[in-house]
PyMOL CGO cylinders between C-alpha atoms (Angstrom):
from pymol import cmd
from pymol.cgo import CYLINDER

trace = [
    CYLINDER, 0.00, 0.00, 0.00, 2.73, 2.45, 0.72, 0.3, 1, 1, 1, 1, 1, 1,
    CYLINDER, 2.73, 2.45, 0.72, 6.68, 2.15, 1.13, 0.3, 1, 1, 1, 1, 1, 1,
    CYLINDER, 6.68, 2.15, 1.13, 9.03, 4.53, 2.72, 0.3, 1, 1, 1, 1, 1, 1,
    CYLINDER, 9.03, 4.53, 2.72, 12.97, 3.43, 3.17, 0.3, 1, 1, 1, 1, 1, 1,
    CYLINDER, 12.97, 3.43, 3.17, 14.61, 5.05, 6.23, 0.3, 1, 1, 1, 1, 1, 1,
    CYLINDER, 14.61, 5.05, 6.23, 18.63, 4.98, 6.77, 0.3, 1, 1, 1, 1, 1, 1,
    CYLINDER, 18.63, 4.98, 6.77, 19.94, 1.95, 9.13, 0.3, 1, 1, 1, 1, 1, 1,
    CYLINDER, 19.94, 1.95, 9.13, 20.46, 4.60, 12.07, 0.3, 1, 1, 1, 1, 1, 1,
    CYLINDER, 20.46, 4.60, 12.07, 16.43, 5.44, 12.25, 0.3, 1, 1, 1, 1, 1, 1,
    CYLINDER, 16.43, 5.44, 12.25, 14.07, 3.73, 15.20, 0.3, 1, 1, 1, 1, 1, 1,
    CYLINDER, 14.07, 3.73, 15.20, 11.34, 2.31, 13.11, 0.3, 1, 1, 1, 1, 1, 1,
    CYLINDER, 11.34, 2.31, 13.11, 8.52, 3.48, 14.94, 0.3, 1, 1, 1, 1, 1, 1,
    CYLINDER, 8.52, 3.48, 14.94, 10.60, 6.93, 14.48, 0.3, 1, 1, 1, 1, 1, 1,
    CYLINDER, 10.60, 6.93, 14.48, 10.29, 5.75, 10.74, 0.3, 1, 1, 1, 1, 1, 1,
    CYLINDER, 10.29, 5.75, 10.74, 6.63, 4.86, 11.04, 0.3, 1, 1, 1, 1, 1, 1,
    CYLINDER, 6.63, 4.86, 11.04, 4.97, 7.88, 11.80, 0.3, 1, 1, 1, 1, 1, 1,
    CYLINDER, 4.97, 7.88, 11.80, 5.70, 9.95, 8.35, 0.3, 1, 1, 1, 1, 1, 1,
    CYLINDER, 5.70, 9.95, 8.35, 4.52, 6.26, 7.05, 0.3, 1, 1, 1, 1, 1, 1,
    CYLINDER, 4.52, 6.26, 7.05, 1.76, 6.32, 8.10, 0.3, 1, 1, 1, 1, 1, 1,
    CYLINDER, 1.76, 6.32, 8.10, 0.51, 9.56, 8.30, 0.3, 1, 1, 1, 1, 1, 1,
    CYLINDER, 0.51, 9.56, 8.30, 1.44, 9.27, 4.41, 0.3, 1, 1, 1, 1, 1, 1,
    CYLINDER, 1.44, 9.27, 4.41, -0.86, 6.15, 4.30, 0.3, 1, 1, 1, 1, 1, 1,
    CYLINDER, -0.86, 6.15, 4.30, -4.06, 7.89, 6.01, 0.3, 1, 1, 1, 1, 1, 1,
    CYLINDER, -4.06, 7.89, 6.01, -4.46, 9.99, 3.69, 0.3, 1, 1, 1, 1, 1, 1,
    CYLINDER, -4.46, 9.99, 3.69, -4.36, 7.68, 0.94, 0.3, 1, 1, 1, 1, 1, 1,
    CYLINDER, -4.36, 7.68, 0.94, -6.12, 4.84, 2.36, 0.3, 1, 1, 1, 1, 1, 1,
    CYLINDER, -6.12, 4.84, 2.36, -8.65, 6.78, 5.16, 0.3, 1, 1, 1, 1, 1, 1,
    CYLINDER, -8.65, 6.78, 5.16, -10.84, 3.97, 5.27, 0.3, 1, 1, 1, 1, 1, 1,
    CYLINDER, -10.84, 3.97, 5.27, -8.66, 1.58, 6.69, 0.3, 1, 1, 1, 1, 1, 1,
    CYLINDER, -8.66, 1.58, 6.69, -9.34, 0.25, 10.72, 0.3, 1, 1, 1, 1, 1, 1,
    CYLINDER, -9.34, 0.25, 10.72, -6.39, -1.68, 11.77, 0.3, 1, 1, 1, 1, 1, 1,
    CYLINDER, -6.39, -1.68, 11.77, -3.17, -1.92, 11.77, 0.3, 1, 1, 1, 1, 1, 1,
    CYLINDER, -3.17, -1.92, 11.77, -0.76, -4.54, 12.63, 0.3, 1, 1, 1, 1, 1, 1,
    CYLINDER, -0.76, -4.54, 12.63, 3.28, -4.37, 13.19, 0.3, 1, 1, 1, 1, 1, 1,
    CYLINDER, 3.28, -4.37, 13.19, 5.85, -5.82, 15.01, 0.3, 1, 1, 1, 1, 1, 1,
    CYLINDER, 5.85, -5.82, 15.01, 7.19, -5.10, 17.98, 0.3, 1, 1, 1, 1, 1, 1,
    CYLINDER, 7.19, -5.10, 17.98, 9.94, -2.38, 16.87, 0.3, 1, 1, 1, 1, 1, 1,
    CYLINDER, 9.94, -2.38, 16.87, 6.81, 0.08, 16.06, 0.3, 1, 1, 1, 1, 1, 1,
    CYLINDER, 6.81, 0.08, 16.06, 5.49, -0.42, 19.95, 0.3, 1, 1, 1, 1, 1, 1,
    CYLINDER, 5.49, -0.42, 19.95, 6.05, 2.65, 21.93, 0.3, 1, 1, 1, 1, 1, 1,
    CYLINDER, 6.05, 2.65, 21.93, 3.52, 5.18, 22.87, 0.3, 1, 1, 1, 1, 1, 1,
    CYLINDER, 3.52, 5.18, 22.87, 4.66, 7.77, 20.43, 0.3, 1, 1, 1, 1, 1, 1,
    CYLINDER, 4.66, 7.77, 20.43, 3.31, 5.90, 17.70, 0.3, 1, 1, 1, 1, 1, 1,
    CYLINDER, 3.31, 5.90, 17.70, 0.36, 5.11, 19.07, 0.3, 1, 1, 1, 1, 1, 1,
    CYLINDER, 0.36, 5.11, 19.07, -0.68, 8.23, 19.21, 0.3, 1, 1, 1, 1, 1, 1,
    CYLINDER, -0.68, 8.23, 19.21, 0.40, 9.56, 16.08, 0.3, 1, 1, 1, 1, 1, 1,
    CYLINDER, 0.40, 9.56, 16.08, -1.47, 7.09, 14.06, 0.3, 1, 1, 1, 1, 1, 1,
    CYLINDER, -1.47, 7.09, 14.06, -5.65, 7.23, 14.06, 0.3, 1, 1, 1, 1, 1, 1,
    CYLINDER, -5.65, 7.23, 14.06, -6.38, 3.63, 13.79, 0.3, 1, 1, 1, 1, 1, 1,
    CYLINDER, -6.38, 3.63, 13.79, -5.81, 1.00, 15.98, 0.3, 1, 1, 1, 1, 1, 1,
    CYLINDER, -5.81, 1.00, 15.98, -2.48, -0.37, 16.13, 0.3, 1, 1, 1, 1, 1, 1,
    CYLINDER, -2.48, -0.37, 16.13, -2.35, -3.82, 17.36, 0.3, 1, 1, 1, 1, 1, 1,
    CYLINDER, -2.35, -3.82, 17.36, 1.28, -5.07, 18.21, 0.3, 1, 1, 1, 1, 1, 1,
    CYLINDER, 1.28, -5.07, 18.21, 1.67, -8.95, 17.18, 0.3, 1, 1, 1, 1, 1, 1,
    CYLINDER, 1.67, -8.95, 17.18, 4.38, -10.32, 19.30, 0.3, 1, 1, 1, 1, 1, 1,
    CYLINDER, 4.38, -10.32, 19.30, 6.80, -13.03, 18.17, 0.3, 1, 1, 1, 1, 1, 1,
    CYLINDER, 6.80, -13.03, 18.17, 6.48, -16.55, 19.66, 0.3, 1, 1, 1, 1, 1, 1,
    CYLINDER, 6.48, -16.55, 19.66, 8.57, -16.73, 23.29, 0.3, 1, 1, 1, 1, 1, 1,
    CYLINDER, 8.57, -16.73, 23.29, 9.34, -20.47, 22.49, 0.3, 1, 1, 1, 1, 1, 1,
    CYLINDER, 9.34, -20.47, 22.49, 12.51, -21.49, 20.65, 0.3, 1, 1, 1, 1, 1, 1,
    CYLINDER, 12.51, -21.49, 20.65, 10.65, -23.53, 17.92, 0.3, 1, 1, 1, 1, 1, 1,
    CYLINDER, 10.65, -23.53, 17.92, 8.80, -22.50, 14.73, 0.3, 1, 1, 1, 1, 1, 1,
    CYLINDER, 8.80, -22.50, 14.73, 5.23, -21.32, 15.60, 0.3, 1, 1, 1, 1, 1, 1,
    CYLINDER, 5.23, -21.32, 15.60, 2.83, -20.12, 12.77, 0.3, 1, 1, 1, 1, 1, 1,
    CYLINDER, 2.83, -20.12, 12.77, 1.55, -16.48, 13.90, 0.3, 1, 1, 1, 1, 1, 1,
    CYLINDER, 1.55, -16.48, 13.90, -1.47, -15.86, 11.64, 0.3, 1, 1, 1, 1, 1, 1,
    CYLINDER, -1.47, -15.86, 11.64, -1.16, -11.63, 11.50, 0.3, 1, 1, 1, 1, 1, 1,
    CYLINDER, -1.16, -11.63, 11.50, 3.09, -11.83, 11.49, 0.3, 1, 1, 1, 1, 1, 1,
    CYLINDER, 3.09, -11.83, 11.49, 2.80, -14.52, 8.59, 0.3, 1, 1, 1, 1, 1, 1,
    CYLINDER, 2.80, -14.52, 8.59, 1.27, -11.97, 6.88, 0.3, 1, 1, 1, 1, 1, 1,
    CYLINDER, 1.27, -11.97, 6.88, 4.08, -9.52, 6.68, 0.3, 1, 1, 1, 1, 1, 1,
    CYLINDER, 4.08, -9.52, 6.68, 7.04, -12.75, 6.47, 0.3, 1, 1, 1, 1, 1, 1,
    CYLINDER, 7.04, -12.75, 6.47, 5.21, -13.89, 3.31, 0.3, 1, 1, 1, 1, 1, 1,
    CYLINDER, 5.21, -13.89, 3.31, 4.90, -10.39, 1.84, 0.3, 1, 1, 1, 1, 1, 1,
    CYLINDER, 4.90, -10.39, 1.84, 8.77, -9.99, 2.61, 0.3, 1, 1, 1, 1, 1, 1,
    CYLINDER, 8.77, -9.99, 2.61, 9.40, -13.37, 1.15, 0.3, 1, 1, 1, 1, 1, 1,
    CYLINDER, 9.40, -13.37, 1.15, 7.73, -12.19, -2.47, 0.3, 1, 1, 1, 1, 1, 1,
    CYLINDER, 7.73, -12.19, -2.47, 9.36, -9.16, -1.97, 0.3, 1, 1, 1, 1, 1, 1,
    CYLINDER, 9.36, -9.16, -1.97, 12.32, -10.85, -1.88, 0.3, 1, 1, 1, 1, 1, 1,
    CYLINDER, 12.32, -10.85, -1.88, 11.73, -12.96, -5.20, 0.3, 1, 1, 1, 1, 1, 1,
    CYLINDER, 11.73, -12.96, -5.20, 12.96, -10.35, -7.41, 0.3, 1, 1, 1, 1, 1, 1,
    CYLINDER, 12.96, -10.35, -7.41, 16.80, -10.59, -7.97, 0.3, 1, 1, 1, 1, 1, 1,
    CYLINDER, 16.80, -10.59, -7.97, 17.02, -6.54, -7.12, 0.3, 1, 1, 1, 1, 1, 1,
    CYLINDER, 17.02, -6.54, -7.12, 15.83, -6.99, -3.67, 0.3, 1, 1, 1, 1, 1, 1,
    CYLINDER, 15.83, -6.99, -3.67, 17.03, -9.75, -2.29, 0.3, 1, 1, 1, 1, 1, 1,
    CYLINDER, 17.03, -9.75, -2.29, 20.09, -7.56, -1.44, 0.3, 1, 1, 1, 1, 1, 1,
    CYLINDER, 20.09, -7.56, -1.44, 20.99, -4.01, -0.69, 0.3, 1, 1, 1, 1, 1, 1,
    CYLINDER, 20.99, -4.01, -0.69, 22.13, -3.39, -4.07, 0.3, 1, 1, 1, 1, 1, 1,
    CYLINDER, 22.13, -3.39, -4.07, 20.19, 0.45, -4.21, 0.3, 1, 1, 1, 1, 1, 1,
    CYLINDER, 20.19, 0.45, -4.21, 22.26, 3.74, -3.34, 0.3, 1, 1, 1, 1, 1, 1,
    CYLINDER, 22.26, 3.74, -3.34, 19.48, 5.82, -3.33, 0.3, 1, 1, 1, 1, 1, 1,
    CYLINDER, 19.48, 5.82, -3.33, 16.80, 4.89, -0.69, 0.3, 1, 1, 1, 1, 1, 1,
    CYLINDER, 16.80, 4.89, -0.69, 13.74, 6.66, -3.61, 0.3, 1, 1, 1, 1, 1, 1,
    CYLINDER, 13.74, 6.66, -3.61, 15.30, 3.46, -6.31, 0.3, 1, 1, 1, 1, 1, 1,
    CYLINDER, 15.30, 3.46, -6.31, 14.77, 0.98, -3.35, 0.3, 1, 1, 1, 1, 1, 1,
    CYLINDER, 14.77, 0.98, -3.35, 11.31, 2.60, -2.68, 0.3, 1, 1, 1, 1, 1, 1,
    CYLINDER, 11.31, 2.60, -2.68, 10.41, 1.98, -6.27, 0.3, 1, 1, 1, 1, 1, 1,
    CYLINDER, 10.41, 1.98, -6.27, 11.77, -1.24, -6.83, 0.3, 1, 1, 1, 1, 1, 1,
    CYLINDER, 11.77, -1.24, -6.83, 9.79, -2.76, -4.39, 0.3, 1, 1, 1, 1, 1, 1,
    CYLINDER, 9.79, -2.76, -4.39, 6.51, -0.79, -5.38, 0.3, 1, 1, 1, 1, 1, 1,
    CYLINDER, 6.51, -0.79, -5.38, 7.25, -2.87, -8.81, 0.3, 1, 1, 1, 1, 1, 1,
    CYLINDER, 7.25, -2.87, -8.81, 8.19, -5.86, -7.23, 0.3, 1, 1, 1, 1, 1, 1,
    CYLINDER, 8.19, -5.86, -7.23, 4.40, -5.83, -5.61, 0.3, 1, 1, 1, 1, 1, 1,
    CYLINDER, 4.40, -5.83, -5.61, 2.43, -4.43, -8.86, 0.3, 1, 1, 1, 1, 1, 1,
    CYLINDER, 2.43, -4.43, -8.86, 4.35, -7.20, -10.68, 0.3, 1, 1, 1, 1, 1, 1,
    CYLINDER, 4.35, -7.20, -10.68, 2.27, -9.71, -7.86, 0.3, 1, 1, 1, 1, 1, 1,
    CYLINDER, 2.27, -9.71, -7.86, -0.71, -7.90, -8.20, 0.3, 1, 1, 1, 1, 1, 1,
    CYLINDER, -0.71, -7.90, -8.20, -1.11, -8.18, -12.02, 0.3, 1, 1, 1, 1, 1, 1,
    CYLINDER, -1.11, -8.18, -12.02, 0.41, -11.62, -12.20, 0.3, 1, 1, 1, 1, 1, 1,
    CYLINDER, 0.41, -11.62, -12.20, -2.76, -12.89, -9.58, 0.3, 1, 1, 1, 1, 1, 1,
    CYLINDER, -2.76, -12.89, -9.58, -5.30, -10.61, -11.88, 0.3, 1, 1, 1, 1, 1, 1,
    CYLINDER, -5.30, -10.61, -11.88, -4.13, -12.39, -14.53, 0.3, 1, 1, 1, 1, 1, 1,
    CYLINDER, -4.13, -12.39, -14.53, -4.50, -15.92, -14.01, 0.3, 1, 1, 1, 1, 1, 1,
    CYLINDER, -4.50, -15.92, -14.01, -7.50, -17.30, -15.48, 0.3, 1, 1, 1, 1, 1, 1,
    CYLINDER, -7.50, -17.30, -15.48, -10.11, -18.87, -13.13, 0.3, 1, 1, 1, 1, 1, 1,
    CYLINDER, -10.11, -18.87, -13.13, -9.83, -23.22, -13.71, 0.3, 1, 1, 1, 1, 1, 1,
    CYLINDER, -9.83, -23.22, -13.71, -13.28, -25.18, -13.89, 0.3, 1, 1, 1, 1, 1, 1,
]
cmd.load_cgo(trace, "trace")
């Protein structure tokens, strides 16, 4: 829906606040919102007008299915599927930003695409 790239020195609920003050106005009819544990803090809570429901990882040292964090792994993981992405290889954090924009319009019109099977 929206991608902003921050520098490696910026907190990301620092980072999530232009993000998603960005995103209201593009998507106002959205409710929820759920993110990890690095946007918890109480300055982000109250910058952002929905509800923002933190989804903690599992405590236990063994792979554990978390339905609304499989959500963003599996996004990541698509993400990831285009050769540009998988590493750092941008200089400029706008490229980056775009690149992965494509990467997710390139998912979005290869699922419109596919014929329904009978």
């Amino acid at each position: 829906m929206n991608v902003f790239v921050a520098s490696g020195d910026v907190q990301d609920r620092d980072a999530a606040i232009p993000l998603l003050c960005r995103t209201r106005r593009l998507f106002p009819f959205i409710e929820r919102i759920f993110a990890d544990g690095g946007y918890q803090g109480q300055k982000t809570a109250n910058a952002v007008a929905w509800t923002l429901e933190i989804v903690k990882r599992s405590d236990l040292h063994r792979f554990v299915v978390l339905p609304k964090r499989w959500i963003v792994e599996r996004t990541f993981a698509w993400i990831s599927r285009n050769r540009r992405l998988a590493r750092d290889f941008e200089r400029h954090a706008r490229k980056a930003a775009a690149f992965v924009r494509l990467a997710m319009i390139r998912l979005m019109l290869r699922r419109l695409s596919v014929s329904p099977s009978s």
